[in-house]
C-alpha positions in Angstrom: 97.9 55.0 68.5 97.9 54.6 72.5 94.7 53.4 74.2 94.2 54.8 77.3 92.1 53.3 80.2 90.8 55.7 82.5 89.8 53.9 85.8 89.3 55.5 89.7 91.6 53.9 91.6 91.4 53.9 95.6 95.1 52.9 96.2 97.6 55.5 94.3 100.7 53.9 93.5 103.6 56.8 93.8 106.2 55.1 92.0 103.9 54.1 89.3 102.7 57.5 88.9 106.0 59.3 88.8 107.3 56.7 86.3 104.5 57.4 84.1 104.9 61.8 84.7 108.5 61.5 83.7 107.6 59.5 80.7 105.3 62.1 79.4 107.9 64.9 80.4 110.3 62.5 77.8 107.8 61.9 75.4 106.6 65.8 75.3 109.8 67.5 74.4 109.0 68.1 70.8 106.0 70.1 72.0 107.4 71.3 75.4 110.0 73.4 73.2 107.9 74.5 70.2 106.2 75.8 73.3 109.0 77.5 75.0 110.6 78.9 71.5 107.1 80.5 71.1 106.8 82.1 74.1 110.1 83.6 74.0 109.3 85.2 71.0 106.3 86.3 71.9 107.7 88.0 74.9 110.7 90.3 73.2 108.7 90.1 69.6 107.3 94.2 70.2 109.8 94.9 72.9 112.6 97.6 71.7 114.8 96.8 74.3 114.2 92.7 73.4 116.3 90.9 75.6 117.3 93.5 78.0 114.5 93.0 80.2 115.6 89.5 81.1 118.5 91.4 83.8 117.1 94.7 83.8 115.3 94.4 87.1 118.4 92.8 89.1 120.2 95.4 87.7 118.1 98.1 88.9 118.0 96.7 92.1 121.6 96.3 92.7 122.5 99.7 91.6 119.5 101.1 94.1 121.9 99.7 96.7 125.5 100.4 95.5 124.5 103.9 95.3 122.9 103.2 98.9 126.4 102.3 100.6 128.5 104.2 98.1 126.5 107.6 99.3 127.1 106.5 102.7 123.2 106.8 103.0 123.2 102.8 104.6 126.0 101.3 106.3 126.7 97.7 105.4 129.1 95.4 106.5 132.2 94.0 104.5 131.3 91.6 101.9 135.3 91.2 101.7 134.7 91.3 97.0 134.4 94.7 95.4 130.0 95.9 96.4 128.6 96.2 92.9 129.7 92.5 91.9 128.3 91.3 95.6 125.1 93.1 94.9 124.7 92.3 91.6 125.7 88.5 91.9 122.9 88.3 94.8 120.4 89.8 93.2 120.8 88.4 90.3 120.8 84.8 91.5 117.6 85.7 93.3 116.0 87.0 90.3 117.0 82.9 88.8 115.3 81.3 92.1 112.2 84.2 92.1 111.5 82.9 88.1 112.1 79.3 89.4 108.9 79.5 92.4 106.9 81.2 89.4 107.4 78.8 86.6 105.3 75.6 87.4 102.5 77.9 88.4 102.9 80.6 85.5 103.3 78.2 82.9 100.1 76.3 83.7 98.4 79.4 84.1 99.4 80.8 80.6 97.6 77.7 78.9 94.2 77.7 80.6 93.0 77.9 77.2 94.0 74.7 75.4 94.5 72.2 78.9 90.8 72.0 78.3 90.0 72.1 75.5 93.5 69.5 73.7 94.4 66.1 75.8 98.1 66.4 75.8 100.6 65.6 78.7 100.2 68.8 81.0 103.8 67.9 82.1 105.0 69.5 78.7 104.4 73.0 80.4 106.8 71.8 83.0 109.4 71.3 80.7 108.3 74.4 79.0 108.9 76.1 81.6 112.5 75.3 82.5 113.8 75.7 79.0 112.4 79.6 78.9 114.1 79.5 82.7 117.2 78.1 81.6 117.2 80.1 78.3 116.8 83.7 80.5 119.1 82.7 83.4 122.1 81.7 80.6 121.6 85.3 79.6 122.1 86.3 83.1 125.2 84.2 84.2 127.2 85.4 81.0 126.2 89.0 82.4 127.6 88.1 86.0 130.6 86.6 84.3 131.6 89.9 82.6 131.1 91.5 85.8 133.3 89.2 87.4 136.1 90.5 85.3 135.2 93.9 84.7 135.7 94.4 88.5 139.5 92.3 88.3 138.2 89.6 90.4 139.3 87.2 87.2 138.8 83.3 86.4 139.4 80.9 89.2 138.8 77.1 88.8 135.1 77.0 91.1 133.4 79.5 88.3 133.5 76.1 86.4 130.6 74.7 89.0 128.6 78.0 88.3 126.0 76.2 86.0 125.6 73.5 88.4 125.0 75.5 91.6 122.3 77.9 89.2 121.1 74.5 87.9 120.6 73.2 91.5 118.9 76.7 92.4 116.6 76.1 89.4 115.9 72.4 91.0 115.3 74.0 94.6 112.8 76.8 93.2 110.9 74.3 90.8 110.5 72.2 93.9 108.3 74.5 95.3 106.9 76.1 92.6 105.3 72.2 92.1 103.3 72.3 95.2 102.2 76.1 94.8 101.0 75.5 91.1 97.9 73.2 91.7 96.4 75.9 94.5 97.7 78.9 92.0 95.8 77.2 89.1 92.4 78.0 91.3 93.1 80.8 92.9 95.2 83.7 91.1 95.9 85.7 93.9 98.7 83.0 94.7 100.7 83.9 92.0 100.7 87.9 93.7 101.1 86.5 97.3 103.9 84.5 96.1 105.7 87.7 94.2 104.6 89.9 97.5 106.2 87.3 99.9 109.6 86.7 98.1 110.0 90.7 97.8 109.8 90.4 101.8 112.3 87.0 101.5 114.6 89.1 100.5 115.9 91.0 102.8 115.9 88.0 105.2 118.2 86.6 103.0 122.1 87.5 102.2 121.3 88.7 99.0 122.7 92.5 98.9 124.2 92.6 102.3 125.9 89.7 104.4 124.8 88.2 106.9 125.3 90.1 110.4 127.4 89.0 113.2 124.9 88.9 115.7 121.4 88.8 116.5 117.7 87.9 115.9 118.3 88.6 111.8 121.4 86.7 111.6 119.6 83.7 113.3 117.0 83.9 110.2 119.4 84.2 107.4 121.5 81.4 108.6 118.8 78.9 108.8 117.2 80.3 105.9 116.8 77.7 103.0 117.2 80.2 100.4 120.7 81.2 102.4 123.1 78.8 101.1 121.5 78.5 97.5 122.8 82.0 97.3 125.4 81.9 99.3 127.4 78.8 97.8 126.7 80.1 93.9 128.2 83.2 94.7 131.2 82.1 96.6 132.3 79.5 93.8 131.8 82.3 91.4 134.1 84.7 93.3 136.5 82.3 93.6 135.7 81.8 97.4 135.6 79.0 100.4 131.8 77.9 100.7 131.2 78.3 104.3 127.3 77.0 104.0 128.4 73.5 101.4 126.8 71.3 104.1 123.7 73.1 104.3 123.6 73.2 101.0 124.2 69.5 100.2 121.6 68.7 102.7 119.2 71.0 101.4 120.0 69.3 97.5 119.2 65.7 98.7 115.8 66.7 100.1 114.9 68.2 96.9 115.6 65.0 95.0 112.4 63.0 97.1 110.2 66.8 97.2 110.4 67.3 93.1 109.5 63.6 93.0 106.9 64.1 94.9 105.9 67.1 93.2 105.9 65.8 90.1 103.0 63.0 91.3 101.3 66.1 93.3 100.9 67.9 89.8 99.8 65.1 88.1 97.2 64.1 90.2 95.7 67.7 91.0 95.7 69.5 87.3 93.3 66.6 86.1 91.1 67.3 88.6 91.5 71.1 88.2 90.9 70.7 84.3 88.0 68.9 84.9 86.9 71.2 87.4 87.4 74.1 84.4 86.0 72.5 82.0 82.9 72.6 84.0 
C-alpha cells in the first residue's frame, strides 16, 4: 500500500502538483468509469424515451427557430447552407460546450456524499465526467451527421476533423468549468447562475443566426470566445472555409496552460472544501 505524508507546505510547487493530479486522473480510470457507466444508467434506467433526451433539447430549440424564419415571423440573414442544418449544428454544438461548463462542477456536486466520507482521488470525477460528456456528445455528432446528408450537403474531407474540433470544444468548456467547480461546490446557486448566464450567451453568439454585418452585436460575436469554437466545428462539418482558424488556434493554446492550471486550482481547493464539509 502507499503511505501518504500529509504536511502544510508554504511554497506550492505548480508543476509538482499537476504531475501528481494527472497521476491520479491515470491511476483512477478503473473507478472514474465504473462511475460514469453508472451514472449513465442511472440517468435513462426509468426514462421511456432513454436516450432521446441526450438531443432532445437542441432539437427543440432549433426547430423553435426554423419555424421562426420559415413563417417569416424573424428575418435572418443568409447562413449561405440549407436553415435547419445551420440551426441545428449550432445549437447542437452549444448544447456540447453548455454540458462541458457544467461537468467539473456537476460531477463534484453529485458525490457530496462519499468525498467525505471515502479518500479516493477526487480527480476521478473529472474523468468521470468527460466520459459521460463524450459518451452523450458521440450520440449527438452521429445525429448532426445524418442531418448533414439528409439535407444533400454530403461527405467532404474536413467532416473527418469533426471529433477534434467537438474534442477541443470539450477542452475549452472543461477549462472553465475547473475554475467554476471549487466556488459551485460551496455555493449552489452557481451551478443556476451558470445555466442562467449561458441561456443569455447565446444569443451573443452565432449559434442560430450569423453573425451581422454591422454594428454593436456583431462587435460582441466576433470577439466572443465561444464564436469561433462554434463557428470553426460547423464550417469543417459543412464542408466550408473557416474564416475564424486563427482565433480559434489562439484560443486552443491558451487552454493548454488554463486546464493546467485548473487542474492544480481543483486540487488544492476541494481538500479544503471537503474538509470544510466534513465539518
Amino acid at each position: 500500500m502507499e503511505t501518504r505524508v500529509y504536511q502544510k507546505e508554504n511554497n506550492l510547487n505548480v508543476w509538482k502538483l499537476l504531475k501528481a493530479s494527472v497521476s491520479d486522473m491515470f491511476s483512477s480510470r478503473f473507478l472514474a468509469t465504473q462511475l460514469a457507466v453508472r451514472d449513465i444508467k442511472a440517468q435513462y434506467r426509468q426514462s421511456y424515451l432513454g436516450i432521446i433526451w441526450v438531443f432532445i433539447t437542441p432539437l427543440t430549440t432549433a426547430f423553435i427557430w426554423i419555424f421562426l424564419n420559415s413563417s417569416g415571423t424573424i428575418r435572418l440573414t443568409d447562413t449561405g447552407v440549407p436553415y435547419p442544418v445551420y440551426a441545428f449544428s449550432g445549437t447542437l454544438l452549444w448544447a456540447i460546450i453548455k454540458e462541458s461548463i457544467n461537468t467539473p462542477i456537476g460531477s463534484t456536486n453529485s458525490a457530496r456524499s462519499i468525498i467525505t466520507k471515502i479518500n479516493f482521488p477526487k480527480e476521478a470525477l473529472i474523468v468521470s465526467g468527460v466520459f459521460k460528456l463524450l459518451f452523450n456528445s458521440s450520440v449527438k455528432i452521429l445525429l448532426l451527421i445524418i442531418f448533414i446528408f439528409v439535407y444533400g450537403i454530403g461527405f467532404h474531407w474536413s467532416l473527418l476533423w469533426l471529433p477534434l474540433t467537438v474534442l477541443a470544444a470539450v477542452v475549452f468548456g472543461i477549462t472553465i468549468g475547473l475554475f467554476l467547480t471549487p466556488i459551485g461546490m460551496l455555493y449552489r446557486d452557481i451551478e443556476k447562475l451558470i445555466n442562467f448566464t449561458l441561456g443569455f450567451l447565446m444569443y451573443a453568439t452565432p449559434v442560430v443566426y450569423a453573425i451581422p454585418a454591422s454594428g454593436i452585436m456583431k462587435t460582441i460575436m466576433v470577439w466572443n470566445p465561444f464564436t469561433p469554437f462554434i463557428l470553426t466545428t460547423r464550417d469543417l462539418a459543412l464542408g466550408l472555409h473557416p474564416e475564424y482558424l486563427t482565433y480559434y488556434a489562439v484560443l486552443l493554446i491558451c487552454c493548454i496552460p488554463l486546464l493546467s492550471l485548473g487542474l492544480v486550482f481543483y486540487r488544492i481547493s476541494i481538500p479544503i472544501i471537503v474538509e470544510r464539509m466534513s465539518a
